[in-house]
C-alpha positions as CSV (number, residue, x, y, z in Angstrom):
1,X,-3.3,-30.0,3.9
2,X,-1.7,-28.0,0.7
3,X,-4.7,-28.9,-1.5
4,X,-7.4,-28.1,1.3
5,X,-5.8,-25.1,2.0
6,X,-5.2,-24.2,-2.5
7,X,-9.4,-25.3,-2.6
8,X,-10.4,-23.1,0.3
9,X,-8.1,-20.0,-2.0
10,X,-10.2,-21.2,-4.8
11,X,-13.8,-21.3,-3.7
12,X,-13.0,-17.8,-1.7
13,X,-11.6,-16.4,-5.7
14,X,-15.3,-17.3,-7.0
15,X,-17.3,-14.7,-4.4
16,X,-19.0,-11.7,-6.3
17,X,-17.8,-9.3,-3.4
18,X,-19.8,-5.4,-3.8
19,X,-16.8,-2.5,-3.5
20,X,-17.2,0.7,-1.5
21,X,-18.5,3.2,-3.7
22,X,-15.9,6.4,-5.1
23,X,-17.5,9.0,-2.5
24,X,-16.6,6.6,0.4
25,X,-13.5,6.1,-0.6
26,X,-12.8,9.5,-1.4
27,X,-14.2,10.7,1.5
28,X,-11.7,8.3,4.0
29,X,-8.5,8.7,1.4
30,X,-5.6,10.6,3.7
31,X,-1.9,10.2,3.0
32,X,0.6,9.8,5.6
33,X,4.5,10.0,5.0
34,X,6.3,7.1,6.8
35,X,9.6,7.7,8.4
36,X,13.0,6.7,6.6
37,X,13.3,3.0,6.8
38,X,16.1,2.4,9.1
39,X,17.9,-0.5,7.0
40,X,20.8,-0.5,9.2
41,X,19.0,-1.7,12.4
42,X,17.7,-5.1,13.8
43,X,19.8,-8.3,14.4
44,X,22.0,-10.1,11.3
45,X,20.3,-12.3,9.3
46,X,21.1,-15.9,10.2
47,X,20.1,-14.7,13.8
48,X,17.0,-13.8,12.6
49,X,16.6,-17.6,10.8
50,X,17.4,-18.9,14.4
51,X,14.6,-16.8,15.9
52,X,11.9,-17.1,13.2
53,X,8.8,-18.1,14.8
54,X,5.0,-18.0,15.2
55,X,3.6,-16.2,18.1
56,X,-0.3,-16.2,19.4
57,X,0.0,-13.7,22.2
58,X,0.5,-9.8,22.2
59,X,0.9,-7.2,24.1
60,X,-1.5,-4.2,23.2
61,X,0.9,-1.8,23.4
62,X,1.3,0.4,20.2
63,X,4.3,0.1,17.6
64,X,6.0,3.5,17.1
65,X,5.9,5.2,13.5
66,X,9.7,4.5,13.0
67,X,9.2,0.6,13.6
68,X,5.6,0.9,11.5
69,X,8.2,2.2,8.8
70,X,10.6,-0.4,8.9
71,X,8.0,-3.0,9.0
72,X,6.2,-1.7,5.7
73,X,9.5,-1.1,4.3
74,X,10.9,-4.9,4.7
75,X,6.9,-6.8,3.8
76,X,7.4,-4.8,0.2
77,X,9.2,-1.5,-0.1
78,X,11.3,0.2,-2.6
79,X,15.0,-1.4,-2.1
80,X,16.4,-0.2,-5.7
81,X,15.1,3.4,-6.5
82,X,16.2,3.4,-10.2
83,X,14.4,1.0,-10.8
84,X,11.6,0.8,-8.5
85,X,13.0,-2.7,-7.0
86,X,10.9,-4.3,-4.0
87,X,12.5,-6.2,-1.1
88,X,9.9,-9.0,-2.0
89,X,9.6,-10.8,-5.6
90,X,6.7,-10.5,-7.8
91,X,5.9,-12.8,-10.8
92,X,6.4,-10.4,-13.5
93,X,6.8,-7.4,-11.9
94,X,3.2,-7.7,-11.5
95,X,3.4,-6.2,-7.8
96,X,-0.3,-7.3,-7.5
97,X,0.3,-7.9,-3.8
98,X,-1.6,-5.0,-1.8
99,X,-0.8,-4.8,2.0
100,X,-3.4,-3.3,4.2
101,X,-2.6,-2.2,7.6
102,X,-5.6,-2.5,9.8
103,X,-5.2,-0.5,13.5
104,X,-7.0,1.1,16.1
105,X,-7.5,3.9,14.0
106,X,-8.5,2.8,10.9
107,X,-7.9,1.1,8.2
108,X,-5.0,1.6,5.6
109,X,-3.1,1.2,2.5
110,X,1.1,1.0,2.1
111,X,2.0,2.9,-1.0
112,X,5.8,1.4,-1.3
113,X,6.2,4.0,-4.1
114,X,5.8,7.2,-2.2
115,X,6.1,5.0,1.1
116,X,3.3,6.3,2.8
117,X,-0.2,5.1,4.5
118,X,-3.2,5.4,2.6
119,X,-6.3,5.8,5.0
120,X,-9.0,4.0,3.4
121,X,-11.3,4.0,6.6
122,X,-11.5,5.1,9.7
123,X,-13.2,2.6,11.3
124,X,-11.3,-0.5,13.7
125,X,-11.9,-3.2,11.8
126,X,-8.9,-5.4,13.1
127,X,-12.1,-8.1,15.0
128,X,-13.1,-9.2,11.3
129,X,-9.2,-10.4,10.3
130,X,-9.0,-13.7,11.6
131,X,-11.1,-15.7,13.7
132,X,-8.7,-15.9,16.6
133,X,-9.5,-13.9,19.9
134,X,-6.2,-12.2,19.6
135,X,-6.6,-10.1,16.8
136,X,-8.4,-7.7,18.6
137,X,-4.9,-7.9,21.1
138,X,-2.6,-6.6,18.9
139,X,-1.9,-3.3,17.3
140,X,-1.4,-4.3,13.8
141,X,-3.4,-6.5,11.6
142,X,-1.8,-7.2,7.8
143,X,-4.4,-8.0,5.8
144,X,-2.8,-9.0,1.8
145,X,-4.8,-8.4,-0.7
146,X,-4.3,-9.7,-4.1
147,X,-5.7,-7.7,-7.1
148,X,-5.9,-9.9,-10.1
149,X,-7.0,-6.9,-12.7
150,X,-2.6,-6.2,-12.5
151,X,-1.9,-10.1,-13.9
152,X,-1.7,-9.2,-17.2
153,X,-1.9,-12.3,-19.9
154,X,-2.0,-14.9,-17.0
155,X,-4.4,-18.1,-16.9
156,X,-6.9,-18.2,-13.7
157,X,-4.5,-21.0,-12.6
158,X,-1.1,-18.7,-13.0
159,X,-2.9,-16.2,-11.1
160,X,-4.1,-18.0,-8.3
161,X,-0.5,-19.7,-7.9
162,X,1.4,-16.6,-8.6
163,X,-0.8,-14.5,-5.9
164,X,-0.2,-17.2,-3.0
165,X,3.2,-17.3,-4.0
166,X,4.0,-13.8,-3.8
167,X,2.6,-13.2,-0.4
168,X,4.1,-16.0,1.1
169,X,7.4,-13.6,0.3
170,X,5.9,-11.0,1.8
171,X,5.1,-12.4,4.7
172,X,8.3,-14.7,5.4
173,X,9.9,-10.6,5.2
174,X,7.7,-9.7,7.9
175,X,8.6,-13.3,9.7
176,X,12.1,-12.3,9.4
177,X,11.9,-8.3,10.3
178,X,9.7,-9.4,13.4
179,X,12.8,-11.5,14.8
180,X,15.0,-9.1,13.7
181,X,13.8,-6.8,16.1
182,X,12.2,-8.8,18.7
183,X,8.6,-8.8,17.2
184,X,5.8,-11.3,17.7
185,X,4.0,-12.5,14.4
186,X,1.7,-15.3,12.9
187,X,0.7,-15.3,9.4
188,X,-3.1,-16.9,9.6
189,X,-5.4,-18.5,6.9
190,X,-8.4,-18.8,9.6
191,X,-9.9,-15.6,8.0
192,X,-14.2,-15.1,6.7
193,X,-13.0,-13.4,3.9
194,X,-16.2,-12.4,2.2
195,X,-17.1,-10.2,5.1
196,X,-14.0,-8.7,5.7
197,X,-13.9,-8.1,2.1
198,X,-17.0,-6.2,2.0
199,X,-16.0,-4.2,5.0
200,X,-12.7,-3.0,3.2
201,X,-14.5,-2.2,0.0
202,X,-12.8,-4.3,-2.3
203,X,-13.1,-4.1,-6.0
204,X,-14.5,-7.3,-7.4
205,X,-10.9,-7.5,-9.1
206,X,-9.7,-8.2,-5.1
207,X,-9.2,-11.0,-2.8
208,X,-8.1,-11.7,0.6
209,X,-5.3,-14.1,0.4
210,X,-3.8,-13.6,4.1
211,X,-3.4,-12.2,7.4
212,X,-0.3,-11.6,9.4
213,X,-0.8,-10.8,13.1
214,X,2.2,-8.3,14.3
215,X,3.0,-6.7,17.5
216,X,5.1,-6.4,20.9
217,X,5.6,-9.9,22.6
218,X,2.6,-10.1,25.5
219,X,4.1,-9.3,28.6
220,X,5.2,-12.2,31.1
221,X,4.5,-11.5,34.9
């Protein structure tokens, strides 16, 4: 399963994908402050172990910007100021690990630095993240993206190791925040890649590596 999985990575890295041109982009690109991470919220850690788990059904209700905050904050965000530390690893500092937050609204960008969304479109694009029926269920669609032009002096092979590597930290934090604060969330390889690619305007540079499905628990009657 580990080697299907590593070929299907492989195949998807070979894909000439076309990027959005600079006056799309420019035209879409809107900053938006995040809330202070709250870091003192959410159940202990070793709770959060006991609760880990993959979830397939959401409610639509929308996340508040505080818990959208916290969320961005714990995938990736700037733990150690001075010296611009993340609460995930990253083989040499790289930070080549993008995370794009896809939403009813549109489609953006988490700048950990200044942590704030970057609006890259404004079109709902959430239906072409995973194949599974629920995408379109919940509010927030992770989409990580690696860009390979930041692996400085690596072999294809230590990039495409490092890359899966790295997101799999990212998103065991958002596995972990999610049952910290009674979340639902599946991470999901079941994704076309090349089209959702294309409709993010990704840099040839880019690839889709995963998905991570998070929202309210669906409501039980």
């Amino acid at each position: 399963m580990i080697k299907d999985t590593y070929s299907i990575f492989v195949s998807e890295w070979a894909l000439d994908i076309p990027a959005a041109t600079a006056s799309d982009r420019a035209a879409e690109a809107v900053s938006i402050a995040l809330p202070r991470p709250q870091t003192d919220a959410g159940k202990p850690l070793m709770q959060s172990l006991k609760d880990r788990r993959s979830s397939r059904e959401f409610s639509r209700d929308e996340l508040p910007p505080q818990v959208v905050s916290d969320l961005l904050w714990a995938a990736c965000g700037v733990n150690r100021p001075e010296t611009a530390g993340r609460t995930s690893p990253s083989a040499e500092n790289w930070q080549e690990i993008e995370v794009y937050v896809g939403r009813r609204e549109g489609l953006f960008v988490y700048d950990a630095t200044n942590h704030a969304l970057i609006r890259r479109l404004t079109k709902d694009i959430r239906s072409l993240t995973g194949l599974q029926s629920f995408v379109m269920d919940a509010p927030v669609e992770l989409v990580y993206v690696a860009d390979f032009s930041r692996a400085e002096g690596a072999t294809e092979d230590e990039r495409r190791l490092y890359c899966v590597a790295d997101t799999g930290f990212i998103a065991q934090n958002m596995y972990l925040f999610c049952a910290s604060q009674g979340l639902a969330t599946v991470v999901r390889g079941a994704v076309d890649r090349a089209p959702l690619a294309k409709a993010m305007g990704l840099s040839r540079h880019q690839r889709v590596i995963l998905a991570q499905t998070v929202g309210y628990p669906a409501k039980t009657h």
